[in-house]
ZATORVO-131861 format. One record per residue: residue in three letters; x, y, z of N, C-alpha, C in turn. Coordinates in steps of 0.02 Angstrom, whole numbers, plus 50000, padded with zeros to 5 digits. Atoms other than C-alpha are relative to their C-alpha. Layout:
AlaXYZXYZXYZ/...
//
This chain:
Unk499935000249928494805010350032500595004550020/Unk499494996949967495815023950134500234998650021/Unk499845001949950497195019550240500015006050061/Unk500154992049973496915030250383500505003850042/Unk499244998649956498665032150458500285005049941/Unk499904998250051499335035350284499685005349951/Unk500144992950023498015045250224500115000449904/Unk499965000550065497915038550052499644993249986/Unk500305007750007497155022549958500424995650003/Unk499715007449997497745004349999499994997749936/Unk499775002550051498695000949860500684995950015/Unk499485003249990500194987849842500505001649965/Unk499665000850078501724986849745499995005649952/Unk500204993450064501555004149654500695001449968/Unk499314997050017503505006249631500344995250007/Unk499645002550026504854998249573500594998650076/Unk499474996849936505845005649750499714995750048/Unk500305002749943504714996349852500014993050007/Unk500155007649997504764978949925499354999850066/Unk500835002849954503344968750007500104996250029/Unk499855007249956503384956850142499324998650042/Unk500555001249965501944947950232500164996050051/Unk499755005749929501914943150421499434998550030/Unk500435002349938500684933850524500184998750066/Unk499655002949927500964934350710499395002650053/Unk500615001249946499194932550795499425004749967/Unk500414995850014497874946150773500365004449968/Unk499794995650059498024956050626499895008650026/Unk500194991449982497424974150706500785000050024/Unk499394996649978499174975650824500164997549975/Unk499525000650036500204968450703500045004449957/Unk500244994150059499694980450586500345006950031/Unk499874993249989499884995850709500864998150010/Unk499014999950002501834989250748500215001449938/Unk499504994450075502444993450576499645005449972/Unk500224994350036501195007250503500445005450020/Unk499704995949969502345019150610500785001349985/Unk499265000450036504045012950546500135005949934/Unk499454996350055505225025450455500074995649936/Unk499705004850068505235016950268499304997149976/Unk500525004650033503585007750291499625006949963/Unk500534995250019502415016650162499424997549986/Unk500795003649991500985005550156499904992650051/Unk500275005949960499944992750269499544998249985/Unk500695000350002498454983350262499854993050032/Unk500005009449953497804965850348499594996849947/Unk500425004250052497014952950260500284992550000/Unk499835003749982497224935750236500484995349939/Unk499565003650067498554922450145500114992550037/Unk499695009949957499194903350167499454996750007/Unk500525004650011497524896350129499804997049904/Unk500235004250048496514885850017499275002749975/Unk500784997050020494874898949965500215002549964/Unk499774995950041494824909249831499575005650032/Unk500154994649983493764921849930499814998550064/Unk500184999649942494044922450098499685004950032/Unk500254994049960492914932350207500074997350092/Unk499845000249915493224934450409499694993350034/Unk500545005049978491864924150435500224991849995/Unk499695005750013492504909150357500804998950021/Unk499205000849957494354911250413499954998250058/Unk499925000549909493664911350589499734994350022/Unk500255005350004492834897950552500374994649991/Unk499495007550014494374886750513499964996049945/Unk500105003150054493634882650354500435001249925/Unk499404994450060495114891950240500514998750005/Unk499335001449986496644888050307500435005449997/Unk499464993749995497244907150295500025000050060/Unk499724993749942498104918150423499985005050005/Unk500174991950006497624934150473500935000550004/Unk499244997950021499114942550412499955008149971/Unk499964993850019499714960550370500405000149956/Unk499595001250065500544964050201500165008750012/Unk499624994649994501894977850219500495001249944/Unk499454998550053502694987750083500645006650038/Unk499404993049960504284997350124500424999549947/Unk499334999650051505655004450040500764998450039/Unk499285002149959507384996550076500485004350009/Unk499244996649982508525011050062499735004450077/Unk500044999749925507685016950220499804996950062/Unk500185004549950507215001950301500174992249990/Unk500015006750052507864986450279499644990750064/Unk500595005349955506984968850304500384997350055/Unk499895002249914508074963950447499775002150057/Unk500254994849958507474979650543499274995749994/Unk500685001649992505564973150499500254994050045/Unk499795006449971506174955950554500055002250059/Unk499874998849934506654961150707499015002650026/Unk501224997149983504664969250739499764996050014/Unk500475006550000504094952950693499974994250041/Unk499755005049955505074940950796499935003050059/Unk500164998849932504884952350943499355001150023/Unk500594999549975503104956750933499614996550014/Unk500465004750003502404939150935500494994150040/Unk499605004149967502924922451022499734994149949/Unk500005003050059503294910650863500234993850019/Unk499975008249991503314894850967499344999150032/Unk500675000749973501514894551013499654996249958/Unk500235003550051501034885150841499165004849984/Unk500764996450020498954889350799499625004950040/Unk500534995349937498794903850933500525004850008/Unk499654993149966499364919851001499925001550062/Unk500124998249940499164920451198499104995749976/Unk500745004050008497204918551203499554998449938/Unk500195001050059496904918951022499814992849962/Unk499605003850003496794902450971499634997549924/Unk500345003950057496574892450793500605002149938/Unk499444999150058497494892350638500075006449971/Unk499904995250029497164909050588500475005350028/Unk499644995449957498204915750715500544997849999/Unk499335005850001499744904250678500645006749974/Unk499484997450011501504913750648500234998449906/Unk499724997850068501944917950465500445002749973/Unk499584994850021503104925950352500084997549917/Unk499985000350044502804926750177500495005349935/Unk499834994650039503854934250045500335001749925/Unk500165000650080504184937949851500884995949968/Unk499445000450032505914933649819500384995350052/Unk499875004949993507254918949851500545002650048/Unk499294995149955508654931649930499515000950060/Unk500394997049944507194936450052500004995550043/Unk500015006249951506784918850115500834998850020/Unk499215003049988508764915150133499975006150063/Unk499714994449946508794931250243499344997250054/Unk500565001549968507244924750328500114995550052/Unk499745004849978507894909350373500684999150052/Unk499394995949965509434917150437499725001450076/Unk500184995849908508534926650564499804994150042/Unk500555005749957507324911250626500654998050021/Unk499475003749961508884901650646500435004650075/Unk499524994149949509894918750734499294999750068/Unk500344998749953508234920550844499944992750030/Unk500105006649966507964901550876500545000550058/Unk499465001349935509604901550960499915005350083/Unk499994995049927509244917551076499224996750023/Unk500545001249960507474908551121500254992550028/Unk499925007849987508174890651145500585002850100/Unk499485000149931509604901051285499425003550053/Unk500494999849960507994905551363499624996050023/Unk500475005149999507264890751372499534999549987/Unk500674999850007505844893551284500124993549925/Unk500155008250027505244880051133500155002949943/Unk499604999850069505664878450956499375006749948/Unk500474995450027504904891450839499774996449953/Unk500665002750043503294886950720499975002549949/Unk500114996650032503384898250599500184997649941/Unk500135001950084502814893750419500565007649953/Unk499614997550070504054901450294500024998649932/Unk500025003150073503544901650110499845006049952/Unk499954995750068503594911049941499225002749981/Unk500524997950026502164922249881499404996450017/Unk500555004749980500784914549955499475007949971/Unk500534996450011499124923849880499595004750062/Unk500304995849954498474939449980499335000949972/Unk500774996349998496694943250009499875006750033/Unk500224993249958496314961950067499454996350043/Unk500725001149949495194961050220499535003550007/Unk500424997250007493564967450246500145008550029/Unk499854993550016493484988050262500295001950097/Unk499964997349935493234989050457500614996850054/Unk499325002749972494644977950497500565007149996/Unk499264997250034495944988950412500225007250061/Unk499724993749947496975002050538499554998250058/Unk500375000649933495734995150672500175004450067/Unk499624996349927496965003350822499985004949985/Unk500114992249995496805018350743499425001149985/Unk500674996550004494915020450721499724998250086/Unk500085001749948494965010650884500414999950051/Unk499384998049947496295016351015500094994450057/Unk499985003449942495595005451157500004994849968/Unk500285006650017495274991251061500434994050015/Unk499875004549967495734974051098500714996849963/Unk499385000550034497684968151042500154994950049/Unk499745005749954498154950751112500644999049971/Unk499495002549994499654952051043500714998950042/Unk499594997949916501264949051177500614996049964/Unk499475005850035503124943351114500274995250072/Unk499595003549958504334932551215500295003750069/Unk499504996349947505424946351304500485002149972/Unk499125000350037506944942051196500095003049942/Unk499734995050049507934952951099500084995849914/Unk499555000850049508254950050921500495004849971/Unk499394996450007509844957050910500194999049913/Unk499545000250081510544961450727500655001950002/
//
């Protein structure tokens, strides 16, 4: 499978230089196009994780019968991007007190995520949620939802999902954040 931004095959993990992080924050197409564009990121792809199938297909995710999350799995290299910078993307591009929905999206597959390989990562993870909780709580908005957990199993998603916004420009992107800054 090509990625078609990138311009090469969807591969993970090829280098030693590279780290991986996986975020769910509603529909997987614009979450996807917010980082393919990032300085550092060198690969994207959507697909799904945080379930209970061993072969999820769309069909059944949408179905509620899986328990994944559409989710995008991003590799980047840290000496030019580091995961606070993604963090920041993630917490602003989605509203991570909505629990099983994204604006009109609604069901578990659309729930707020952040999966990722290492124990330093979650500690920095946790960091932020807490740093952003506080700038959404002086807004008065509600407590954030977001599942935080270690390596959860990725599934690639089917072919016509993948880069969607870029084979599809107009296409449909419900995703919408809060407003609020996450300041680093």
């Amino acid at each position: 499978m090509i990625h078609t931004v990138f311009n090469k095959e969807i591969n993970h993990n090829q280098s030693a230089e590279i780290d991986s992080i996986i975020f769910g924050a509603g529909c997987f197409w614009g979450v996807e196009r917010k980082f393919w564009s990032l300085p550092g990121v060198v690969m994207t792809s959507v697909g799904y994780a945080g379930g209970d199938h061993n072969n999820p297909t769309y069909e059944l995710v949408c179905a509620g019968v899986t328990s994944h999350a559409e989710v995008v799995k991003i590799d980047y290299n840290p000496s030019q991007i580091s995961l606070v910078d993604l963090l920041k993307v993630f917490w602003e591009c989605h509203d991570p007190t909505q629990g099983m929905r994204q604006g009109n999206d609604i069901g578990t597959q659309y729930r707020s995520v952040c999966y990722c390989e290492e124990i330093e990562e979650l500690n920095v993870i946790k960091a932020s949620l807490e740093k952003y909780q506080g700038t959404l709580s002086a807004s008065n908005l509600g407590s954030i939802t977001t599942e935080l957990k270690m390596s959860q199993e990725y599934f690639l998603a089917e072919e016509y999902h993948q880069q969607y916004l870029d084979k599809n420009p107009n296409g449909y992107c419900g995703i919408g954040g809060t407003g609020c800054e996450f300041k680093i």
